[in-house]
VOBA-521327 format. One record per residue (C-alpha): residue in three letters; z, y, x. Coordinates in steps of 0.001 Angstrom, whole numbers. Layout:
[r 'Ala',[Z,Y,X]] ...
end
This chain:
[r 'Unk',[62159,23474,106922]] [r 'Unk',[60039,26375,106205]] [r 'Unk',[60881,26993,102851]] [r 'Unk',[64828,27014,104107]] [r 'Unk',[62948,29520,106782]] [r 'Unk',[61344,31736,104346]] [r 'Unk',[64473,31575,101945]] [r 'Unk',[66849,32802,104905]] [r 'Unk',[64031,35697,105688]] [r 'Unk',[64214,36451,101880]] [r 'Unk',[67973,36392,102345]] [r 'Unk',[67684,38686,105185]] [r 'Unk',[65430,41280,103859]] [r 'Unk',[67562,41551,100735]] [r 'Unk',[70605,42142,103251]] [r 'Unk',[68828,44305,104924]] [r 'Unk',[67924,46675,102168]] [r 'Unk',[71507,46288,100922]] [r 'Unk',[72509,47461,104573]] [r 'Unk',[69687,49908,104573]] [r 'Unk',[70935,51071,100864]] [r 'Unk',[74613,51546,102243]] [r 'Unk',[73868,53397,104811]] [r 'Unk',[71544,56052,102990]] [r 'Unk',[74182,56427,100400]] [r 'Unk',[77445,56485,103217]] [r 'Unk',[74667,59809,104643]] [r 'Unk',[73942,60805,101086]] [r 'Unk',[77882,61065,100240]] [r 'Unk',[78159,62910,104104]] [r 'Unk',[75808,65777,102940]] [r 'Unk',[77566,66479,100122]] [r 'Unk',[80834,66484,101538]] [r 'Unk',[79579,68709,103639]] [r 'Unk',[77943,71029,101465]] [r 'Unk',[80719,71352,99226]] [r 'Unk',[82942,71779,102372]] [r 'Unk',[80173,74784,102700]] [r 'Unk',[80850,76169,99411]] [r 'Unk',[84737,76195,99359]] [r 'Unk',[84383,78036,102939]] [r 'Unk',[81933,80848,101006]] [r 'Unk',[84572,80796,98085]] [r 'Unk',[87557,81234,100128]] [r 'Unk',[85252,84317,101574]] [r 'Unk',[84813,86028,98503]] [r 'Unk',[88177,85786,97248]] [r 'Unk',[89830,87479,100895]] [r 'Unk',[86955,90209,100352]] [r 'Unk',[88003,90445,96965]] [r 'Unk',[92014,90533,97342]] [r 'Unk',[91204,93213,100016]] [r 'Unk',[89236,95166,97689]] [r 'Unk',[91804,94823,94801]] [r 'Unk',[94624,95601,97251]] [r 'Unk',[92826,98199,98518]] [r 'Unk',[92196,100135,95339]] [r 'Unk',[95527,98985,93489]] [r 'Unk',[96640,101345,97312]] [r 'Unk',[94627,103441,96405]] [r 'Unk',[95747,104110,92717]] [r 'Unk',[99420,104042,93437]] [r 'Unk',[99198,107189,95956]] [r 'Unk',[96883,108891,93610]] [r 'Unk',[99682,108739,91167]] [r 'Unk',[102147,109825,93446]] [r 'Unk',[99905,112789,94440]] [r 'Unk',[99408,114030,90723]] [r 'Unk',[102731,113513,90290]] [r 'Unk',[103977,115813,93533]] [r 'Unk',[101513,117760,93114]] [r 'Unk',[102237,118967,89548]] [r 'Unk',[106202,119122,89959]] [r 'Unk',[104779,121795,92811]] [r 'Unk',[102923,123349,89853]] [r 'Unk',[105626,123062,87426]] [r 'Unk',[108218,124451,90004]] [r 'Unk',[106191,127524,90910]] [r 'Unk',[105541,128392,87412]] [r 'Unk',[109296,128297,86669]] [r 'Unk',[110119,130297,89772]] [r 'Unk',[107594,133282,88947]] [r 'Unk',[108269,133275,85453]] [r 'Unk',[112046,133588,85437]] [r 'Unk',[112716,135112,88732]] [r 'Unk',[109177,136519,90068]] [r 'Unk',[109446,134300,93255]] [r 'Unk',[106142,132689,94620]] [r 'Unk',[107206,129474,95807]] [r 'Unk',[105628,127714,99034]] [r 'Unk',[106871,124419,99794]] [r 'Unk',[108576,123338,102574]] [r 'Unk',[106328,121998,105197]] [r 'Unk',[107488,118258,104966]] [r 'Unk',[106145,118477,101367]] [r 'Unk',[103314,119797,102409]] [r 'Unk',[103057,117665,105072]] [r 'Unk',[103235,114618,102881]] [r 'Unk',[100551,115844,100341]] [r 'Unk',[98039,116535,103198]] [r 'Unk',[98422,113159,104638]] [r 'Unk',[97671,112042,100997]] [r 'Unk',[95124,114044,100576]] [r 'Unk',[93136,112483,103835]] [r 'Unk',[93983,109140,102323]] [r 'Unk',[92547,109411,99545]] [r 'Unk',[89477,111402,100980]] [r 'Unk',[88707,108888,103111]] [r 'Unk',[89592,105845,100467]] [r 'Unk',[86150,107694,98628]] [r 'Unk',[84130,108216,100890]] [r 'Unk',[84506,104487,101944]] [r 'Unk',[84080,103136,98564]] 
end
């Protein structure tokens, strides 16, 4: 009887590491769900800063372009004007309007860059 008594304590030591072996590896596999539930969360951070940013400047670059544009058809316009009938040419306030507003974007797009 007490070899089928230290046989079923063998028995239950070696199930009891097994059990003990599961469970550390069940908590092993937790942490490292977690920590790569950690790491998408960062990633998904980056890229929003990062579409911001690129939306931000790809903004920023489109009403730059539209301000050198304006403002050298202003340029353009005046020259013509002086040149064939000696007429300084303002523009009309909307225009003028417009370009300041710009302007103030894009002042403001710098200085928080």
């Amino acid at each position: 009887i007490n070899t089928n008594n230290s046989i079923n304590n063998s028995n239950n030591s070696n199930i009891n590491r097994v059990a003990n072996n599961i469970v550390d590896q069940a908590r092993i596999e937790r942490e490292i769900r977690q920590l790569n539930r950690i790491q998408i969360n960062k990633c998904i951070i980056i890229q929003k800063i990062l579409r911001g940013y690129l939306s931000r400047l790809k903004q920023f670059k489109a009403i730059r372009q539209l301000l050198d544009k304006q403002l050298n058809d202003i340029s353009q316009l005046a020259i013509v004007l002086l040149k064939t009938k000696g007429i300084n040419y303002y523009p009309p306030i909307q225009i003028t309007t417009e370009l300041t507003r710009n302007i103030i974007f894009i002042s403001k797009s710098n200085s928080q860059d």
